[in-house]
N, C-alpha and C positions, 0 to 999 in steps of 0.2 A: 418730586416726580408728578407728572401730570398725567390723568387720566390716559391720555390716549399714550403715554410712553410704558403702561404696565402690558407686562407679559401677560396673554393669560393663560402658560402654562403655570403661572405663581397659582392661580383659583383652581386649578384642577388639584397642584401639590397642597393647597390647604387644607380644601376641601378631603382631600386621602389623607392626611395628617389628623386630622378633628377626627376623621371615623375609626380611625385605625390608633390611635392615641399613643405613638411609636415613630420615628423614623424611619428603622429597620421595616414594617409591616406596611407603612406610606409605598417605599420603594418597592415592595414586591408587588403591590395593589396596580401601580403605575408601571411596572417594567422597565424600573433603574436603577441603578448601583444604586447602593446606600450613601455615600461620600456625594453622591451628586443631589440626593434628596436632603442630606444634610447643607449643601450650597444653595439650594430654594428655602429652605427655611431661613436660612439666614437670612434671605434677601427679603423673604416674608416681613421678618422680626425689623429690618432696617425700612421697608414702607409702611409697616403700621404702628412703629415705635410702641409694639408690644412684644413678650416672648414667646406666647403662642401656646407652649409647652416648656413646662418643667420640671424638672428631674425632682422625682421624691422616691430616695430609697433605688432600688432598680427597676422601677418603670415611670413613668412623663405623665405629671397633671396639666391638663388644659384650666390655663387661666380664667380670671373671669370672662373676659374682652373676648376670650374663644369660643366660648359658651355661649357668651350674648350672639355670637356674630353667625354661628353652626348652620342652623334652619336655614338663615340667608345665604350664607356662600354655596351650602348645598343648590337653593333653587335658582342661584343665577348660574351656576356651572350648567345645570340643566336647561335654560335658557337661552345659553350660548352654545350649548351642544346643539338646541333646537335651528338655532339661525344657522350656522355654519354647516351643519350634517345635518338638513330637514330631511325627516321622514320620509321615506318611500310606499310605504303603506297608503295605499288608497281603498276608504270604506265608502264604496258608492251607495249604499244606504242611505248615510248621511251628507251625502255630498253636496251642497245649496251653491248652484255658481250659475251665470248666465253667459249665454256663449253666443256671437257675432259670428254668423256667417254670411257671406257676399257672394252668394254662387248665380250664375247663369241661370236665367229664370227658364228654362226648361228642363235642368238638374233638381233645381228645386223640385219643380211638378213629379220629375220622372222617381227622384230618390232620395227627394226629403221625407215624404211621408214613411219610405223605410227606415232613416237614420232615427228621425223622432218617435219610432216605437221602438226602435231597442234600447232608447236613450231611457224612455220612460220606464220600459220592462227593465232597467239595471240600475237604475237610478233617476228614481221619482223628484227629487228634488232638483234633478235640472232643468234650466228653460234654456232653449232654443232663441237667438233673434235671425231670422233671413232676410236680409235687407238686399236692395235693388241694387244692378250694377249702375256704376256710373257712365256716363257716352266720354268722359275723359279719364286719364290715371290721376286716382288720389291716393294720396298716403297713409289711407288708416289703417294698412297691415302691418306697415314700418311704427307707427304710432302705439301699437297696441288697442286699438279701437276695433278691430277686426279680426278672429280669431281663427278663423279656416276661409280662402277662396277657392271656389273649384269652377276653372272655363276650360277656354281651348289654348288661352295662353300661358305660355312657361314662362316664368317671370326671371329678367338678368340680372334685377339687384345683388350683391353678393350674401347678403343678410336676410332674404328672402328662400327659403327651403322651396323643393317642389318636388311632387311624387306625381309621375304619367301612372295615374291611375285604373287609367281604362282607354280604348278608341272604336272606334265603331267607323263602316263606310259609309259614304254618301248617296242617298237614293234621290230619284226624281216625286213631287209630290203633288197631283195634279185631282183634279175635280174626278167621280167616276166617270164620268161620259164624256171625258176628254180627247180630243181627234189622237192623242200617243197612246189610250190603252186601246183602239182600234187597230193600230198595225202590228205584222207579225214581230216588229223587231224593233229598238227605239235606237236609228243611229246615230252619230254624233251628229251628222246635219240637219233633221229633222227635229234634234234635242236642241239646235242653233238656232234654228229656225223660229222656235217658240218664244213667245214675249216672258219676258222673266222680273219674278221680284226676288230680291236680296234680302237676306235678315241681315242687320247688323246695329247695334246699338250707336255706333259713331255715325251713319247714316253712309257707310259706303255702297258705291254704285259698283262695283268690280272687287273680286277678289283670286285668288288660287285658279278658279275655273277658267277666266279671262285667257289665262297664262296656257290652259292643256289646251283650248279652243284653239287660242293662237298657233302651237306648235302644228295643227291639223289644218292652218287657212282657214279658219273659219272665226264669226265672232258672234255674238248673241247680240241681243236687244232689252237692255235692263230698265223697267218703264218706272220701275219706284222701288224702293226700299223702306222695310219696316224694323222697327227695333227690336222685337220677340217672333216667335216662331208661332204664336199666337192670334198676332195680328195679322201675321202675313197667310197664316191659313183660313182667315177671315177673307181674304183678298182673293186668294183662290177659290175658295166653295162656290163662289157665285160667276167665274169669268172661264176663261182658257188661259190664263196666266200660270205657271209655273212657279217652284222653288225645292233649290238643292238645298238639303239639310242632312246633318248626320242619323241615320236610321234608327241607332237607341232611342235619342230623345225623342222623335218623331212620331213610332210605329205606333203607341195607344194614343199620343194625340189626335193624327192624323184620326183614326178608325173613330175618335169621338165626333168628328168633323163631317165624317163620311168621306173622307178623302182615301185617292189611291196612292196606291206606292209600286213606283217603276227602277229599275236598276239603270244606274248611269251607264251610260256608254264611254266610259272615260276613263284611264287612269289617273287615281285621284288620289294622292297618300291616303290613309285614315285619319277619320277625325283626331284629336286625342283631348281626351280630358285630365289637366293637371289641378294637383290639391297644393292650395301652396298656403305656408303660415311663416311667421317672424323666429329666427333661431333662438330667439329670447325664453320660446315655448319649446325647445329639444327635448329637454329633460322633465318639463310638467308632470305630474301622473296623471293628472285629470286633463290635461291637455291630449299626450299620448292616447290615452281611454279611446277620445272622442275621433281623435286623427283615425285609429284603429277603424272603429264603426265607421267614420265617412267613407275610408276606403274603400269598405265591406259594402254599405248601399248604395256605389258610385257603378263600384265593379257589377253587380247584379244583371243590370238591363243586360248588359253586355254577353255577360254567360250564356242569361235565356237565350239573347239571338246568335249566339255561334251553335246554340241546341239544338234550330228549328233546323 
């Protein structure tokens, strides 16, 4: 018989046998007929061409080979309890793991610095990696290289999980002394009428807006595109150019800039931000932990602005 053709309900029935030094006390230990724990010993006694146990008088000595072997069967049974039923128990105390996440770098800014103080206050021994998105799709969440993403996109792969974690609507973001916070009212024509820059990491010149602009006859004028919300507020502080962005991630940026914030004239679904990871991490503990906490400092911005 070869390794991989042994049962290993035969190491659970040894292991109950050597402790309990009985058949009859095997099978209650394990929750089975006695005639059936005596059909495992058997099967025991014909793979290890020993007897295991024998009859002296009215109760069963363990041979020598039993004896030798006890300690060890004990600690692989518990071995293989550990790979097949791992532990749920999670001691964040002692938790040492590092963790990839690839979020939208204005998530980062807005609700990393939340995630990585509860991370820290619950569990010290974690680290954090936030690495940059990429301007095309790569596969290190399918790969396991990447442990949480959080954008605007919901991800189709089938093996890629995703939680709509939060959304927020779209404001107009313009210099203060900008000719739109002059009028009483910012319409859809006059919000066309302005030169505009795009965020977009792929470097798109149109997106969603394009499309509600159209429905009303009207179209904009998009003079450049920047990759962060960062950059493109850079481009604004100094001109009359414009850009629509989602209001969470925006509103303490913006106000670091000195920039204002205008209400679009448009119906515009909500932004949405989704959390997405590999179904490989469903059952994690310390995976779970952290999914918990992202959700928690993703949702945040969002609460505050449905408070004001």
């Amino acid at each position: 018989m070869t390794l991989m053709q042994l049962d290993l309900n035969l190491l659970a029935a040894l292991d109950a046998l050597l402790e309990e030094g009985s058949v009859a006390g095997a099978a209650a230990r394990l929750h089975v007929t006695a005639p059936a724990m005596s059909r495992s010993l058997g099967r025991i006694r014909r793979t290890t061409g020993d007897q295991i146990l024998v009859r002296t008088g009215h109760t069963m000595t363990p041979t020598p080979y039993a004896i030798a072997v006890r300690e060890q069967v004990h600690t692989l049974l518990q071995q293989v309890q550990g790979v097949l039923a791992p532990s749920r128990e999670l001691d964040l105390t002692t938790l040492e793991r590092t963790f990839t996440l690839r979020w939208h770098d204005s998530l980062v800014a807005l609700s990393g610095p939340t995630l990585l103080a509860a991370v820290r206050k619950q569990a010290p021994g974690v680290r954090l990696r936030f690495t940059a998105e990429s301007s095309i799709d790569t596969p290190e969440l399918r790969r396991g290289e990447v442990d949480l993403e959080a954008n605007a996109n919901r991800p189709t792969a089938p093996d890629i999980r995703a939680d709509r974690v939060a959304e927020t609507r779209h404001v107009i973001v313009v210099r203060q002394k900008h000719p739109l916070t002059r009028v009483k009212a910012v319409t859809a024509a006059r919000y066309a009428a302005s030169e505009h820059i795009t965020i977009s990491r792929r470097g798109r010149l149109s997106n969603a807006l394009d499309d509600a602009l159209a429905q009303l006859g009207l179209t904009r004028r998009v003079v450049a595109t920047a990759p962060t919300e960062a950059a493109a507020f850079a481009f604004v502080r100094g001109s009359d150019l414009l850009i629509t962005a989602p209001e969470s991630t925006t509103r303490a940026a913006a106000a670091d800039f000195g920039l204002t914030l205008l209400p679009l004239p448009l119906e515009l679904p909500p932004a949405p931000v989704y959390l997405s990871w590999h179904q490989r991490y469903d059952t994690d503990p310390a995976h779970v932990w952290l999914r918990d906490l992202a959700r928690a400092a993703l949702a945040s911005p969002t609460r505050r602005q449905s408070a004001r």
